[in-house]
SEMI-400238 format. One line per 10 residues: for each residue z, x, y of N, C-alpha, C, O, CB. Coordinates in Angstrom, 3 decimals. Glycine has a CB too. Layout:
BEGIN
Z X Y Z X Y Z X Y Z X Y Z X Y ~ ...
END
This chain:
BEGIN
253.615 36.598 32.583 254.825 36.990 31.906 255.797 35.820 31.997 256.027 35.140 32.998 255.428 38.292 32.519 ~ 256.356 35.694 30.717 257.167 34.611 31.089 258.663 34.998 31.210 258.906 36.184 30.989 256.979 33.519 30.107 ~ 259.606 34.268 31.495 260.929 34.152 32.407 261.433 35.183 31.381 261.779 36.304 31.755 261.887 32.469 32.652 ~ 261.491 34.683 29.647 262.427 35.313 28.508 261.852 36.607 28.793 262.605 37.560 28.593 262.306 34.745 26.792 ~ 260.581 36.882 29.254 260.491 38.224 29.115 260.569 39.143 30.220 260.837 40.318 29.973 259.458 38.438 28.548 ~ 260.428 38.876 31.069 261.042 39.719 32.462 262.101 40.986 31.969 263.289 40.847 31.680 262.089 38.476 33.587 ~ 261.457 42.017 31.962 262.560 43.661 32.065 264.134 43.057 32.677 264.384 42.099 33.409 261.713 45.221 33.689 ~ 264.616 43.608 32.323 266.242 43.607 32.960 266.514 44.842 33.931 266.491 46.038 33.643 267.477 43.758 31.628 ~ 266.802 44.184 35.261 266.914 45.172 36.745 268.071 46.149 36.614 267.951 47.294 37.049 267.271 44.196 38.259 ~ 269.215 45.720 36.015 270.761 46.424 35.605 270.187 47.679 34.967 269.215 47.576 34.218 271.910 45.433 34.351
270.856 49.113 35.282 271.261 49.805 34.756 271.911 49.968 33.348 273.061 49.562 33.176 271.655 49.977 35.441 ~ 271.476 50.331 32.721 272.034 50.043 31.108 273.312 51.271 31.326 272.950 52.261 31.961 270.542 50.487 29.461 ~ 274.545 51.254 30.910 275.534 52.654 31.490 275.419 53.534 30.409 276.073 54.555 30.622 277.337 52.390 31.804 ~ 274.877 53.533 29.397 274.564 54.641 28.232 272.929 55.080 28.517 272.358 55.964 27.880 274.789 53.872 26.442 ~ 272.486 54.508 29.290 271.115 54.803 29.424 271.018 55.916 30.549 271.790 55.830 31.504 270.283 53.479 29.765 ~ 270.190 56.860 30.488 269.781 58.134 31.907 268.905 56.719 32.886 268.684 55.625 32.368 268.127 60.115 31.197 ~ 268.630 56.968 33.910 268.063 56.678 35.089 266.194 56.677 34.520 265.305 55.834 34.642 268.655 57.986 36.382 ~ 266.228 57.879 33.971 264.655 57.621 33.399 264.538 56.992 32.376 263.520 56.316 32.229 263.882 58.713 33.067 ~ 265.759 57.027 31.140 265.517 56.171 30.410 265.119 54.283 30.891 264.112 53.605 30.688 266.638 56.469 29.668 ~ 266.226 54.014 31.466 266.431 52.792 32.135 265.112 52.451 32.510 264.767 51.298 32.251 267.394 52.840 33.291
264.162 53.324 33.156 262.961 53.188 34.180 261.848 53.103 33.181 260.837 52.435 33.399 262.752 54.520 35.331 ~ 262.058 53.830 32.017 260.795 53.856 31.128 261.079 52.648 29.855 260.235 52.545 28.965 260.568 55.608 30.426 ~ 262.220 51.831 29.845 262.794 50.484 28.963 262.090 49.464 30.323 261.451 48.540 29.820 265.091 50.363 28.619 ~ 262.067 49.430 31.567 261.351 48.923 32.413 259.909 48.655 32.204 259.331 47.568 32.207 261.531 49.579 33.319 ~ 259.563 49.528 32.072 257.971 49.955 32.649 256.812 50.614 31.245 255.605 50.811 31.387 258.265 51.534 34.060 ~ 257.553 50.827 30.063 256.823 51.646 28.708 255.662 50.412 28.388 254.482 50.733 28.239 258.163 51.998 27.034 ~ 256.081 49.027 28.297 255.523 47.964 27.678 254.518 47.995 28.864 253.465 48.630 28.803 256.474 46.595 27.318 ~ 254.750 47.562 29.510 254.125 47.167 30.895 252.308 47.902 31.327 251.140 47.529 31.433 255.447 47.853 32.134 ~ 253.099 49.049 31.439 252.189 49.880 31.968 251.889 49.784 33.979 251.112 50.541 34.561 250.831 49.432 30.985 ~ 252.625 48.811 34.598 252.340 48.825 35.831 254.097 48.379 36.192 254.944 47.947 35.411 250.904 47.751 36.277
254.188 48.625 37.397 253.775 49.696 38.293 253.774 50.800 37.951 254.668 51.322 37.286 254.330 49.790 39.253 ~ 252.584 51.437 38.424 252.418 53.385 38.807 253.421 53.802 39.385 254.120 53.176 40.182 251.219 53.985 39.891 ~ 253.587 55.175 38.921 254.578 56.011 39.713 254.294 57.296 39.783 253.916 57.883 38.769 255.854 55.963 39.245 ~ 254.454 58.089 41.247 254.371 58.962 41.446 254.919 59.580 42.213 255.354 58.936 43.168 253.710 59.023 41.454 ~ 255.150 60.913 42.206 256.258 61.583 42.835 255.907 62.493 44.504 254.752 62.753 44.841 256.759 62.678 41.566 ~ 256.942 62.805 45.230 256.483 64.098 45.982 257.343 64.848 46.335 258.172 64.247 47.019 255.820 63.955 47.067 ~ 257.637 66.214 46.167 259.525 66.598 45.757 258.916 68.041 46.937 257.846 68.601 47.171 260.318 67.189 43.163 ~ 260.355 68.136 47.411 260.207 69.488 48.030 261.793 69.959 47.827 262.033 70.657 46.842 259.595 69.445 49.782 ~ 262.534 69.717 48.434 264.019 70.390 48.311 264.717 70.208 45.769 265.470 70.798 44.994 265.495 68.720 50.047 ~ 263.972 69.312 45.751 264.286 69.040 44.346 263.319 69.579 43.341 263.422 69.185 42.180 264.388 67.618 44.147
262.487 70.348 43.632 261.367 71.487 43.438 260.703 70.786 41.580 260.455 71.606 40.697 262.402 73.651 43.434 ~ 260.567 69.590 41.384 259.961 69.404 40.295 260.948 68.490 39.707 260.498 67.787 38.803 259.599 70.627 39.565 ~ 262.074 68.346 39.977 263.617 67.672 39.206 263.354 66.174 38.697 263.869 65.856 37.625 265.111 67.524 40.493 ~ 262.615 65.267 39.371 262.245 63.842 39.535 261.006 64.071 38.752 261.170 63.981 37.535 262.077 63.196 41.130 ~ 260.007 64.298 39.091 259.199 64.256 37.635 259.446 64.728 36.400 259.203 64.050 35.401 258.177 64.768 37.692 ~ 260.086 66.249 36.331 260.646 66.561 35.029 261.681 65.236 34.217 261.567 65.017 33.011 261.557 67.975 35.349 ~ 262.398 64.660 34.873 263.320 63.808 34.356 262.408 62.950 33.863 262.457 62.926 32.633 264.350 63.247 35.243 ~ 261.344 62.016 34.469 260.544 61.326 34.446 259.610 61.429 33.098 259.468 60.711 32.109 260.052 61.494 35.587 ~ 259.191 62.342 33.423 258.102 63.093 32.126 259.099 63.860 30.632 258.857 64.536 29.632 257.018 64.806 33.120 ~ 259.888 63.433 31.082 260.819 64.063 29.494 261.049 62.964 28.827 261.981 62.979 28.023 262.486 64.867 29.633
260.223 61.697 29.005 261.135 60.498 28.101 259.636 60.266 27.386 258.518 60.471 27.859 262.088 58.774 29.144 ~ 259.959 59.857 26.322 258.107 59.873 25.419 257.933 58.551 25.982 258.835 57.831 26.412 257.840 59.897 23.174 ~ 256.189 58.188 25.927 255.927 57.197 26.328 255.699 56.444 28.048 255.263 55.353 28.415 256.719 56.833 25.643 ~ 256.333 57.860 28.917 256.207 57.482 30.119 254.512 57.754 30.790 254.215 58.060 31.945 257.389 58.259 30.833 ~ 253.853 57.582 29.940 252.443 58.386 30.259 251.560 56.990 30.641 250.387 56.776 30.948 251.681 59.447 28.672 ~ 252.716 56.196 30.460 252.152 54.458 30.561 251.923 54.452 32.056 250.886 54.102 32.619 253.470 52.996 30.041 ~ 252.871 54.823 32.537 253.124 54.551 33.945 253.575 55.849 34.927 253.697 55.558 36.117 254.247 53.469 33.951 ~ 253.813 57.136 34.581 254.186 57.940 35.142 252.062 58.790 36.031 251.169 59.281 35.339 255.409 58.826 33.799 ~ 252.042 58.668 37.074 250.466 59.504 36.785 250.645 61.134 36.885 249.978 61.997 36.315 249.151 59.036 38.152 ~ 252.361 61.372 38.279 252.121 62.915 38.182 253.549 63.124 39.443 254.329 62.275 39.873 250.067 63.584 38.758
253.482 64.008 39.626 253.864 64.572 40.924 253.254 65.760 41.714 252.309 66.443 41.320 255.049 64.886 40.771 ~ 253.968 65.921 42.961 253.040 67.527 43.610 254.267 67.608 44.118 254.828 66.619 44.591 251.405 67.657 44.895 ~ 254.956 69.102 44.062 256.094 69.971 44.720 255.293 70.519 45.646 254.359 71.287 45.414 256.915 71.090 43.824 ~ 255.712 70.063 46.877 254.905 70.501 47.912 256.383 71.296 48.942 256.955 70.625 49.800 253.866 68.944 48.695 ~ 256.689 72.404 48.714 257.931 73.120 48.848 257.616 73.717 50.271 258.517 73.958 51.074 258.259 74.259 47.592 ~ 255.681 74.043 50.655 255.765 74.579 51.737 255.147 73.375 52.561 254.746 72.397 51.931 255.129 75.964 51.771 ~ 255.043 73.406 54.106 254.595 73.087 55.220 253.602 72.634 55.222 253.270 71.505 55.585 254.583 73.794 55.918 ~ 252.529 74.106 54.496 250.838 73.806 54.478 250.867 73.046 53.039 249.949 72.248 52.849 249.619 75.464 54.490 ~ 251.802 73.208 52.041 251.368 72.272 50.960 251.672 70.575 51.181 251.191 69.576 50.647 252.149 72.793 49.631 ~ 252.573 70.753 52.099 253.042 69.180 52.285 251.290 68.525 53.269 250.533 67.562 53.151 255.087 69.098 53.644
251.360 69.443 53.943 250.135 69.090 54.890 248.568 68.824 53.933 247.795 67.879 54.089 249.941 70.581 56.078 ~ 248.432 69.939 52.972 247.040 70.019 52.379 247.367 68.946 51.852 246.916 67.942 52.403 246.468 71.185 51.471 ~ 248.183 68.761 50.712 248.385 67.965 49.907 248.508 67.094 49.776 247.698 66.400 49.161 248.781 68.027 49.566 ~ 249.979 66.503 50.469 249.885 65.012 51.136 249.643 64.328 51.958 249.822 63.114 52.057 250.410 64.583 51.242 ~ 248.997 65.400 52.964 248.683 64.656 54.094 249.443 64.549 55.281 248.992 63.823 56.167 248.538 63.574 53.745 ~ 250.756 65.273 55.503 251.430 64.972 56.073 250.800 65.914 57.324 250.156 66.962 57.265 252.685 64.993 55.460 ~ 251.289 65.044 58.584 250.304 65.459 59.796 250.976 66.460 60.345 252.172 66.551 60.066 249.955 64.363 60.925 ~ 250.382 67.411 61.226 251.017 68.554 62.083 251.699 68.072 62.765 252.804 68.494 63.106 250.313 69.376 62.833 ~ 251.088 66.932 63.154 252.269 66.556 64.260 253.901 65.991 63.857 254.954 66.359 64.377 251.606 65.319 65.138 ~ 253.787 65.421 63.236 255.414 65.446 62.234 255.873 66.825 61.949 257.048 67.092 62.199 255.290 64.713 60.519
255.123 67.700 61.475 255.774 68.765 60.962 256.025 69.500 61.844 256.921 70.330 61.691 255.241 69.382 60.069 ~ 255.152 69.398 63.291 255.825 70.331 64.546 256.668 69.809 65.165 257.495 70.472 65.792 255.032 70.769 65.588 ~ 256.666 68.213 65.137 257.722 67.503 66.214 258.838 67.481 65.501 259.806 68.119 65.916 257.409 65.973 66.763 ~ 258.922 66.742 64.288 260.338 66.701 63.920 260.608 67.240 62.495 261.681 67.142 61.900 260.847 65.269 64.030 ~ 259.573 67.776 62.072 260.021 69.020 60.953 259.867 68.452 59.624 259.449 67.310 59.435 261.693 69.587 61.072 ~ 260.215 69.278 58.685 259.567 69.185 57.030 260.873 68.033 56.444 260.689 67.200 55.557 259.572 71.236 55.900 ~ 262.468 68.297 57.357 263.307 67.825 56.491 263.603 66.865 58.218 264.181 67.218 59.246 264.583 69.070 55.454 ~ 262.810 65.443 57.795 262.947 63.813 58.472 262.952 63.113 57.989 262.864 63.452 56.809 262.286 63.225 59.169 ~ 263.040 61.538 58.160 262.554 60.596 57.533 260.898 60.649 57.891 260.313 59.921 57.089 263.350 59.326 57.907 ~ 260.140 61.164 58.664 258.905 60.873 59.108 258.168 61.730 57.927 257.141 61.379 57.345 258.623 61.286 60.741
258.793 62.740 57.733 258.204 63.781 56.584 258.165 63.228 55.416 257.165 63.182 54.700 258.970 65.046 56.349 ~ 259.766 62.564 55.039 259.883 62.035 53.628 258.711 60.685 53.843 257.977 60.208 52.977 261.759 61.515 53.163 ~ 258.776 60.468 54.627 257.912 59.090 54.014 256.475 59.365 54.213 255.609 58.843 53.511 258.259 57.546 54.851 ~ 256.251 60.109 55.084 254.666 60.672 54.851 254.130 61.515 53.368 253.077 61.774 52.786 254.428 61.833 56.123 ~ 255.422 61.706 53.233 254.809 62.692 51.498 255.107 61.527 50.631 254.489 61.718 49.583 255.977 64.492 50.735 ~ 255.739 60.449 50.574 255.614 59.693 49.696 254.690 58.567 49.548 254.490 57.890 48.540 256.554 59.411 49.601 ~ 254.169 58.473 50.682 252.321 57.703 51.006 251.541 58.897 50.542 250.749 58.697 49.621 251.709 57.269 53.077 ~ 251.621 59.855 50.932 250.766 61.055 50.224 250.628 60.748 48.593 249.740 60.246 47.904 251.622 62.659 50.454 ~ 251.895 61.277 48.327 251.788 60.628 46.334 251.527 59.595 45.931 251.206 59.635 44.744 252.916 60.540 45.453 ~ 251.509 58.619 46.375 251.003 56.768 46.228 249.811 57.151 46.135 249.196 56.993 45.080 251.227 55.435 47.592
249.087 57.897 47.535 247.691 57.576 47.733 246.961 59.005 46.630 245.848 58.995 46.104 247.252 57.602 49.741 ~ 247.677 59.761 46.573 246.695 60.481 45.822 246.542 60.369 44.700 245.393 60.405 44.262 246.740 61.524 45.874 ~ 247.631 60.194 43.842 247.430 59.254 42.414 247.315 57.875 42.087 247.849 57.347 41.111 248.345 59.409 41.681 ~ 246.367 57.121 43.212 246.510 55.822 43.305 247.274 54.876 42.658 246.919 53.857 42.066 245.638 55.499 43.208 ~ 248.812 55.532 42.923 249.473 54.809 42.243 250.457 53.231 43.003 250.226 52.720 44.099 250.263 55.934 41.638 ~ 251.142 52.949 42.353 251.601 51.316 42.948 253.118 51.572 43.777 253.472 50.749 44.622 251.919 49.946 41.326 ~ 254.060 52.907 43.425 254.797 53.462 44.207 255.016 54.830 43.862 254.547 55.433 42.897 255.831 52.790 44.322 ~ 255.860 55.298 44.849 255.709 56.850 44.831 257.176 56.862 45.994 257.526 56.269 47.014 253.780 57.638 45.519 ~ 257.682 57.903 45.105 259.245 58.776 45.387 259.456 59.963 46.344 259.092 60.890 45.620 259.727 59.467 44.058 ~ 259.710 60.358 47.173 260.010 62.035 47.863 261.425 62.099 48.146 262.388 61.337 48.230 259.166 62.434 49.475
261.109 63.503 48.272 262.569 64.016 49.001 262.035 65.251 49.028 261.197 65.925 48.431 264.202 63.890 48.190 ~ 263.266 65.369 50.465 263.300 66.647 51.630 264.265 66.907 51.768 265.226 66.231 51.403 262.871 66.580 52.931 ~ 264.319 68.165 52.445 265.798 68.084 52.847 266.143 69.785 52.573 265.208 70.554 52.352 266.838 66.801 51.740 ~ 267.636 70.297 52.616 267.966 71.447 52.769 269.216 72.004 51.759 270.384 72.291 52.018 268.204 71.493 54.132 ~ 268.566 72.021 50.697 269.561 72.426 49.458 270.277 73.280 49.860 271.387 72.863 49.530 269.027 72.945 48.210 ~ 270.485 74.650 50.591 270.930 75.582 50.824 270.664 76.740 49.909 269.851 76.774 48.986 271.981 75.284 51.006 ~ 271.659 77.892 50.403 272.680 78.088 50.764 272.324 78.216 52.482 273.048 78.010 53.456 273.282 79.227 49.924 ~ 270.716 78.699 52.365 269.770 78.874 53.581 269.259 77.990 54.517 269.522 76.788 54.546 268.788 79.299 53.225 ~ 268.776 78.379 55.021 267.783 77.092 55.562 268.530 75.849 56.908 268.019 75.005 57.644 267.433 76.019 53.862 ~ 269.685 76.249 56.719 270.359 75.069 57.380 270.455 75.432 58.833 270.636 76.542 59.334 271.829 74.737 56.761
270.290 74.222 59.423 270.871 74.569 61.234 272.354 73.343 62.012 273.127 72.711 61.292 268.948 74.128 62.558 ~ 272.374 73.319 63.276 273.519 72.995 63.034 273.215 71.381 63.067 274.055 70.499 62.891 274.568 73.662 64.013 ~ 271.473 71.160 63.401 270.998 69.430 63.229 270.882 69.326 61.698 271.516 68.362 61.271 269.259 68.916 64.049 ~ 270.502 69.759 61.128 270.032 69.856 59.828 271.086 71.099 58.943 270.750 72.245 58.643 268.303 70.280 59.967 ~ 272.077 70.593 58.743 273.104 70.849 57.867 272.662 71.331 56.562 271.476 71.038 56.410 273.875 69.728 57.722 ~ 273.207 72.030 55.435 273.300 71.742 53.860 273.628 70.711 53.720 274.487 70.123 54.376 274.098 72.430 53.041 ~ 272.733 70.137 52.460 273.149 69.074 52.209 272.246 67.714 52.863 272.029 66.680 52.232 274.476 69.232 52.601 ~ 271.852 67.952 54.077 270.747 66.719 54.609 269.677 66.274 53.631 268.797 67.131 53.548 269.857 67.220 55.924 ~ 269.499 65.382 52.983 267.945 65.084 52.245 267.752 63.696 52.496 268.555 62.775 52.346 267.808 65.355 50.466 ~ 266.551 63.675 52.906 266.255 62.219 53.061 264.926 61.823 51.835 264.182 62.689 51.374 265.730 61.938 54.871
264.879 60.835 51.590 264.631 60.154 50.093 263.396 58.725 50.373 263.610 57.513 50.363 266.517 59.423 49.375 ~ 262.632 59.181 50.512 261.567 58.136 50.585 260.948 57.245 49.577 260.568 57.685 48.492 260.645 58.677 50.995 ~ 260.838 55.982 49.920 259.945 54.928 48.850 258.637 54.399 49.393 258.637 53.730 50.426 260.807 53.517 48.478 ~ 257.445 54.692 48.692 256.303 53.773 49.132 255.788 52.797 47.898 255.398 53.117 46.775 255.022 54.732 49.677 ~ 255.887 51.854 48.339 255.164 50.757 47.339 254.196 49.897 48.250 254.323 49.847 49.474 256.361 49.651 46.536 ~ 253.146 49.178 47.490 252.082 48.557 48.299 253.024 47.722 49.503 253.883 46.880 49.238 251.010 47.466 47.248 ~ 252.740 48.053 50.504 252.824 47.268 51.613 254.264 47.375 52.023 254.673 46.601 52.888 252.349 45.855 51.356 ~ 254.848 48.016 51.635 256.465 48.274 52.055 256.905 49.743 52.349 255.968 50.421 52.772 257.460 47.796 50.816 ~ 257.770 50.227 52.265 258.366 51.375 52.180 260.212 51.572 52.736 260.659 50.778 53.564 257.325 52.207 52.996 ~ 260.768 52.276 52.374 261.883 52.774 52.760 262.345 53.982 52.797 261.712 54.757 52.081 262.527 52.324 52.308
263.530 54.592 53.573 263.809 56.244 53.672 265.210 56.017 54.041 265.653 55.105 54.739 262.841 57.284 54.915 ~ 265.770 56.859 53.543 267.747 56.783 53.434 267.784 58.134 53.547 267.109 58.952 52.921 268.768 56.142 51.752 ~ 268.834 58.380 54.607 269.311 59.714 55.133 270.771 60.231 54.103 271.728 59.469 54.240 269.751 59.459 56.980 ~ 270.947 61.160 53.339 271.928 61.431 52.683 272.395 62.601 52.671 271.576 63.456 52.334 271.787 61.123 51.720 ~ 273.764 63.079 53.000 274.246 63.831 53.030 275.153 64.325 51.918 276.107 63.577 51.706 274.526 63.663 53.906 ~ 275.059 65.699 50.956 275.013 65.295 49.586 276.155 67.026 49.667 275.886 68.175 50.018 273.007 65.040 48.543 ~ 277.138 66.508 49.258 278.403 67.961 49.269 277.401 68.881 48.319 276.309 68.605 47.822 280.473 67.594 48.263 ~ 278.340 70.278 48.255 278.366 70.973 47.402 277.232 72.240 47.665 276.570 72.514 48.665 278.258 70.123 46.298 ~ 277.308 72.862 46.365 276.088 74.356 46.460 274.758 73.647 45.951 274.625 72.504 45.514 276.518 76.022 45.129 ~ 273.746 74.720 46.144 272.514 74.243 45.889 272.381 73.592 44.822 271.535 72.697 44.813 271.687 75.071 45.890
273.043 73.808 43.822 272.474 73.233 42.080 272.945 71.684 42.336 272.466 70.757 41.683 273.555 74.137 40.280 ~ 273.987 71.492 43.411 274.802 70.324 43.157 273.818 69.522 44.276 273.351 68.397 44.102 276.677 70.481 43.458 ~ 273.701 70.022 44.973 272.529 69.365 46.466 271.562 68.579 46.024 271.330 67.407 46.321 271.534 70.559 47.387 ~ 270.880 69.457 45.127 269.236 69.700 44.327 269.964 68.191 43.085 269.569 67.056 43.351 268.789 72.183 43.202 ~ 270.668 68.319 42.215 271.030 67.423 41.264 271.559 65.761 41.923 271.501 64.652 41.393 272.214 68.245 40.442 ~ 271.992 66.129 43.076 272.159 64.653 43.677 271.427 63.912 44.504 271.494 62.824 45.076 273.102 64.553 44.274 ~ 270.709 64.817 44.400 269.048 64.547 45.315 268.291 63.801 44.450 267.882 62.655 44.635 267.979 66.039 45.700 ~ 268.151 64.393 43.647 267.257 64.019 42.449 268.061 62.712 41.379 267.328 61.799 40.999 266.994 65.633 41.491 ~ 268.834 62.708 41.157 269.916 61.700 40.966 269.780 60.386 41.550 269.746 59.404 40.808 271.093 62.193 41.450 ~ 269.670 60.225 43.247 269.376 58.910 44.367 268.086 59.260 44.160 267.756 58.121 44.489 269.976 58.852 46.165
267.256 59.674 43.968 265.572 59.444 44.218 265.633 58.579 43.001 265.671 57.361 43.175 264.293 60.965 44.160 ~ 265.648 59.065 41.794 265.721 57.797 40.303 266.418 56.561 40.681 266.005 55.483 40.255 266.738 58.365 38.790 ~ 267.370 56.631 41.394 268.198 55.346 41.819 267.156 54.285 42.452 266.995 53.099 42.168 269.443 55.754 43.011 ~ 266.451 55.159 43.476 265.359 54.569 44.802 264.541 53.823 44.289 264.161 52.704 44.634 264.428 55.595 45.639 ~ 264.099 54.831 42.945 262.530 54.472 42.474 263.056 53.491 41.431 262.402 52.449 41.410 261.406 55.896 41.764 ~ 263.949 53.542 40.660 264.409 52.087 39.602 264.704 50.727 41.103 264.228 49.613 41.321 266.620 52.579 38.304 ~ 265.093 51.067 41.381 264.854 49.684 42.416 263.963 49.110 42.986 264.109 47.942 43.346 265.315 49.667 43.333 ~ 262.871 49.773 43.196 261.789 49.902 43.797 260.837 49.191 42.904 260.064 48.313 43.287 261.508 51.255 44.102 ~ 260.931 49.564 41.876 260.369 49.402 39.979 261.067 47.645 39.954 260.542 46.537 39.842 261.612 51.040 38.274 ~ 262.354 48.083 40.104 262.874 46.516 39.577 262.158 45.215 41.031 261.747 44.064 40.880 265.285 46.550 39.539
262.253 45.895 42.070 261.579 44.696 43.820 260.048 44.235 42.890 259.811 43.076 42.550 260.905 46.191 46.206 ~ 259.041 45.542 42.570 257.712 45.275 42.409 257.468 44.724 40.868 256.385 44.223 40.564 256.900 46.594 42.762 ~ 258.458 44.840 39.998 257.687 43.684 38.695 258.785 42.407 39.511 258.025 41.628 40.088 258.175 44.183 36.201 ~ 260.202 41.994 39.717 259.733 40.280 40.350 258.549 39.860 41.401 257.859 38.843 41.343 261.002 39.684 41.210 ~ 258.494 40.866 42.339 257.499 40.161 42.890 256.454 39.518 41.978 256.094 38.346 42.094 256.916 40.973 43.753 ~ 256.107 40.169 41.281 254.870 40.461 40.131 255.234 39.023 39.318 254.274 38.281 39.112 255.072 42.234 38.944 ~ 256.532 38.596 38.855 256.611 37.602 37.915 257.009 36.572 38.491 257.241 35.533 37.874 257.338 37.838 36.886 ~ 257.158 36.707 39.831 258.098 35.518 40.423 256.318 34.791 40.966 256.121 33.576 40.956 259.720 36.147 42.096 ~ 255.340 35.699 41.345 253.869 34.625 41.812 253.439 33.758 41.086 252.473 33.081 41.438 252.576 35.223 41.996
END
């Protein structure tokens, strides 16, 4: 690829987050992306999969909402889920190696966490979600504490996960053009 043609990393401000990601990645076709959502129950792939043409690069997601689905599914070990629970960084980033590896894809998105109104304790608040990135050979997880009622929890959750994964998108094509 040459220099003139390198995607542009900026946020376009009339553009959605998936748009932006699929003006990235439509031509391309690489990097893969894939999802693993539990507190945002489908929100990040739906956004994802509503833009035509993302079929280049989108392979899927799994809402893995329960314990045993996070476990069957992604893999995530008992022992995380007994020691430090469904809503960690150890969780988020184990379900987002889960979605990498099961749709052999090149990165993959999660989030956890405790939309409310339920669910909350006094370690794990409303509002806690933590937001995982896996890409070959890297990864990251950001702890966020996100105001409001569930619709608003769930929407700003899903909101920073597109943020995560366009950055993530923009790190893995320079690597890609800068070799």
């Amino acid at each position: 690829m040459t220099e003139a043609s390198t995607p542009q990393p900026a946020l376009a401000s009339d553009l959605s987050l998936e748009e932006t990601i699929n003006l990235l990645l439509a031509d391309l076709g690489e990097p893969t992306v894939a999802c693993a959502e539990s507190c945002t129950g489908g929100n990040v792939a739906a956004r994802l999969s509503r833009i035509s043409g993302s079929s280049a690069y989108f392979l899927g997601g799994i809402v893995s909402y329960s314990n045993s689905a996070k476990h069957d599914l992604l893999g995530v070990s008992d022992e995380i889920l007994e020691s430090v629970g469904a809503v960690s960084p150890e969780c988020a980033l184990a379900m987002a190696e889960g979605a990498r590896h099961a749709f052999d894809a090149d990165i993959a998105v999660s989030t956890t966490g405790i939309a409310g109104p339920t669910g909350a304790t006094e370690r794990k608040p409303v509002g806690l979600v933590y937001i995982a990135l896996s890409l070959q050979g890297a990864h990251q997880v950001e702890e966020q504490h996100f105001p409001g009622d569930r619709a608003a929890v769930t929407h700003a959750a899903t909101e920073r996960a597109l943020e995560l994964l366009h950055d993530g998108i923009v790190q893995l094509i320079s690597n890609t053009t800068s070799d």
